[in-house]
N, C-alpha and C positions, 0 to 999 in steps of 0.2 A: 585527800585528793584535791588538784588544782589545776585549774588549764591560765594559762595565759599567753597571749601572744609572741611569738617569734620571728614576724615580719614578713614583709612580701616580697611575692617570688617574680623573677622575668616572666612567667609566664603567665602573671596574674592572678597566680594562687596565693593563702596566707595561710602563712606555719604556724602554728601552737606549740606551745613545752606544757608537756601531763607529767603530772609528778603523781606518783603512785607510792602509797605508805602501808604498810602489816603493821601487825601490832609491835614487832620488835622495834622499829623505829628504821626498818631497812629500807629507803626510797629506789625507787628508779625514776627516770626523768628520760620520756619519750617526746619524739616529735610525729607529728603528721607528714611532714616533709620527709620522704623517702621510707614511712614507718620505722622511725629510728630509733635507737638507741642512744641516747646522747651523755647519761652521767647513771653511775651503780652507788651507791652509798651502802657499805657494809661494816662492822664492827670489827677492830681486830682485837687480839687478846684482852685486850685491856678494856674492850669493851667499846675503843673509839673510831666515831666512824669514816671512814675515809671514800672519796671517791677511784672506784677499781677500774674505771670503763675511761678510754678517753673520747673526747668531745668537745667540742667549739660553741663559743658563744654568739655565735650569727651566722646566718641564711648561707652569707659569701662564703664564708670558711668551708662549706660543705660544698662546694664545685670545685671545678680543678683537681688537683693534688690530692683531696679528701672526699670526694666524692661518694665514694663507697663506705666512708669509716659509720661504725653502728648501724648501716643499712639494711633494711629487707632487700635483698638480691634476688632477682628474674627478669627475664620467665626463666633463665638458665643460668645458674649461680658457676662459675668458673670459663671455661674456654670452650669453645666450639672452634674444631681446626679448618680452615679454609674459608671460613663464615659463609656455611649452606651443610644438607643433610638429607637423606632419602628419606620418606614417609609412602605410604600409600603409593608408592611406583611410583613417586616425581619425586625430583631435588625440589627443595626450599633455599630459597638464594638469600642470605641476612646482611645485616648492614654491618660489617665488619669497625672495628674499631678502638683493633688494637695489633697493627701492619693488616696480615691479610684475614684475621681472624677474629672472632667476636670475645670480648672479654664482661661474664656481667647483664650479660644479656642488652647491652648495645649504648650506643649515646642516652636513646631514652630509654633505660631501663626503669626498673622498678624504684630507684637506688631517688631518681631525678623528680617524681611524682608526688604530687598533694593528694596525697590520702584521705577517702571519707574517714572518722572517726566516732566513737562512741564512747563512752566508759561507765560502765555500767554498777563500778562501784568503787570504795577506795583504793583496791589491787588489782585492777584488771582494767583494759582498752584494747576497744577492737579498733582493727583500720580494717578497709574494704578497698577497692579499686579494682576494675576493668580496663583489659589491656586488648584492646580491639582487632579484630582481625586483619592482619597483614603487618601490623606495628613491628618495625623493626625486623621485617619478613616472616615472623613466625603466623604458622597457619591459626585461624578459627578467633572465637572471642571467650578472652579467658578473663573470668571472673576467679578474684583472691581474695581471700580473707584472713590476717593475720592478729591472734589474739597475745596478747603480751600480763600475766597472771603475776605477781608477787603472791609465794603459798606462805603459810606459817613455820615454816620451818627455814625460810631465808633462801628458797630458790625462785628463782626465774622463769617460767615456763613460756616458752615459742611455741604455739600451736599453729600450723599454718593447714589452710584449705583452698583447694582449687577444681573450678571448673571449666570443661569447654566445650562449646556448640559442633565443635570437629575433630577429629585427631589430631593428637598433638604432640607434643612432650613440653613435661616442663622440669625445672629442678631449682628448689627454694631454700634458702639459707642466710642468716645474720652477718654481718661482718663486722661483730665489736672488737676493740682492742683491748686487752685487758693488762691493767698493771695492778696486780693486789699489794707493794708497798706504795702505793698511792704518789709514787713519785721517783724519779731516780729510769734508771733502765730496768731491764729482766734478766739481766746475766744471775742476778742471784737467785732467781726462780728458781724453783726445782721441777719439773714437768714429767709426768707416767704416761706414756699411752700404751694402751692394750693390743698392739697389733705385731706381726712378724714380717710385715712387707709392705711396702709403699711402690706406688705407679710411678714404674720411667718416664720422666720426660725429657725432651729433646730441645732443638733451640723453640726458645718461642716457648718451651714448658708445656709444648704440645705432647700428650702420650704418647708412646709408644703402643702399648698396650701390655708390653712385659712386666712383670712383678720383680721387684728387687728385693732378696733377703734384707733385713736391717740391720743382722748379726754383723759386729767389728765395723761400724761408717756411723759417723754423727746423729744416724735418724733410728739408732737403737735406742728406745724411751721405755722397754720393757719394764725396765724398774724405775725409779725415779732420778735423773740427772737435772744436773745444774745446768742449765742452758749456759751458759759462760762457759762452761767445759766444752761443751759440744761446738758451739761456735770457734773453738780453738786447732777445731781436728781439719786443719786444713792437706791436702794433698792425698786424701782418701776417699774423697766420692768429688768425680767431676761436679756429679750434677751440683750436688752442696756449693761446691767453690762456686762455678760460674754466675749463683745468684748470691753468694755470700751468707747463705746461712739458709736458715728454713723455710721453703715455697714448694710443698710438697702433699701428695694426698696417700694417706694412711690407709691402707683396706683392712677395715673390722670383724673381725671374726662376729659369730653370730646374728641373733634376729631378733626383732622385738625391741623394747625400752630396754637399755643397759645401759652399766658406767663405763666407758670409753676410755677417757684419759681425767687427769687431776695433774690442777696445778699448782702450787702452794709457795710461799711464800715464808721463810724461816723468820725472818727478823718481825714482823707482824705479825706471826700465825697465823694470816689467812690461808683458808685452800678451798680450792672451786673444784667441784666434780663436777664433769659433762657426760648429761646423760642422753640419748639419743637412739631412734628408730632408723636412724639412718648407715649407708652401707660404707660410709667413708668419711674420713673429716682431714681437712685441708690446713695446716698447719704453716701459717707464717710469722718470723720473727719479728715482722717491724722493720726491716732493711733500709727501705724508703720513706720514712713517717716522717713529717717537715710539719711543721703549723706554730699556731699556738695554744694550746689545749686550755678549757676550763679549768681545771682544777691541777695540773698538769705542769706550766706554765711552756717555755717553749720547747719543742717537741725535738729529737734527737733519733738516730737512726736505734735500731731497739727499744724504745718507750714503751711499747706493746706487744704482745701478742692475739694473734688472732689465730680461732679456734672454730673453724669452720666445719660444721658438721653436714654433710650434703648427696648427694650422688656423687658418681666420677668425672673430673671431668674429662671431656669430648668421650663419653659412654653412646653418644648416637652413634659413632663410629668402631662400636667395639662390641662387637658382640656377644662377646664373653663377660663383659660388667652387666651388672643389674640396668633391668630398662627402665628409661622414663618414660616411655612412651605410655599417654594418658588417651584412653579413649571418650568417645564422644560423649556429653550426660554421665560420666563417672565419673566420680571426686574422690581426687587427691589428698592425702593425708599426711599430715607428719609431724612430729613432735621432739622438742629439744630443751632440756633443764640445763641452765647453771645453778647450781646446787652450791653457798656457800655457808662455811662454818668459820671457827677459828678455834685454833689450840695452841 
């Protein structure tokens, strides 16, 4: 384990890069700035290891355009439509900021914040940070805590905890991009996910709230497909076309910790299992990824994918999704593995 500097921020915080090692030799390399994710180092068949996670080598590169990339996201990980939401018989009015809607949980999300840090040994760092009441309009003052684990067995664990002085809601989730040939695009990916139906959405990728079968349309992942394939089936699901590939949220059958989706990579043998407590996970291809990545070098539209595993989003508006709404003195739970191997 190692912390060393990663620079200062506008706001007069200073970032750190934690590099975290298991005994296989698998690192991960987080920051304090936005509790991030910033590079995966895994072995592929041959034993060599490669960085799978993309990431930037400075402060700047994380605003703007990348702002979100490997971030902890809240207090509301996807979209809130109108940016506002009824709670306790009042609207909550938020700070919209992305046209009329909140995307991310707002300008200052969680995504933008110097995180308290700890690391308590060579596989694990916790971050902590308070997000005050009224910040970004959400009600009450929410304390989060987000622990980041390398297990022995080469996965990832995301534990996250939250609490608040008043009724609330929240909804917490990673935003890494992942390229398991450590280089190149994801068309030759092959990607599983476990579900029969993903949530409508409309312009703006605001929900509807209706559920689309996946059977015969590009977001059929039942078995495992070549994302290059799928990106190919254009003139069969509006919604597909209009964003040009995958920006979409999956509704997952069952409860508790399970494997979700897996995604693998043939020419390296790596493949990642996502395993998660959560009731949905948010599947995007990379469409817009521009930068220049660490290990990566410059960045092209598919370079990654991201694998968001999360609540619905705008579920404040839908009664029929799982709720987030967190009550006063309760603490929020949640858990998410990447789990990788190679063969």
């Amino acid at each position: 384990m190692k912390v060393q500097p990663f620079g200062s921020g506008h706001a007069g915080g200073d970032a750190v890069l934690i590099t975290l090692e298991n005994r296989n030799g698998v690192r991960a390399v987080l920051s304090n700035y936005g509790a991030r994710l910033v590079s995966l180092f895994c072995p592929d068949r041959a034993g060599q290891l490669g960085d799978v996670c993309l990431g930037f080598d400075s402060l700047e590169e994380y605003r703007g355009q990348n702002r979100f990339t490997g971030a902890t996201i809240g207090r509301w990980a996807n979209r809130i439509a109108g940016a506002s939401f009824e709670l306790n018989g009042k609207t909550w009015y938020l700070n919209a900021n992305e046209g009329s809607n909140v995307l991310h949980g707002g300008n200052a999300g969680f995504h933008s914040k110097f995180w308290e840090y700890g690391v308590p040994g060579d596989t694990c760092a916790v971050f902590s940070s308070v997000s005050y009441d009224g910040e970004e309009g959400f009600p009450g003052r929410l304390q989060t805590k987000v622990t980041f684990a390398l297990n022995e067995h080469n996965g990832l664990e995301i534990a996250y905890e939250a609490e608040c002085d008043q009724n609330t809601v929240v909804n917490l989730t990673n935003h890494a991009y992942f390229n398991l040939a450590g280089t190149g695009t994801i068309h030759d990916h092959l990607l599983q996910v476990n579900s029969e139906r993903v949530l409508e959405a409309g312009p703006g990728l605001i929900p509807t709230g209706a559920f689309l079968p996946v059977e015969g349309t590009p977001y059929d992942l039942r078995s495992p497909r070549r994302i290059g394939d799928c990106l190919k089936m254009r003139g069969v699901s509006d919604m597909f076309d209009a964003v040009k590939g995958f920006d979409v949220d999956y509704i997952l059958p069952g409860e508790g910790l399970r494997e979700v989706a897996v995604l693998s990579d043939p020419k390296s043998g790596r493949q990642l299992r996502v395993i998660t407590d959560q009731p949905g996970i948010q599947i995007y291809s990379g469409q817009g990824l521009k930068g220049s990545s660490i290990s990566h070098g410059v960045l092209q539209p598919y370079s990654g994918v991201a694998l968001e595993t999360q609540h619905h989003p705008d579920s404040v508006h839908h009664p029929h999704l799982p709720s987030t709404f967190l009550k006063a003195g309760e603490v929020f739970h949640s858990k998410t593995v990447y789990a990788f191997e190679a063969k």
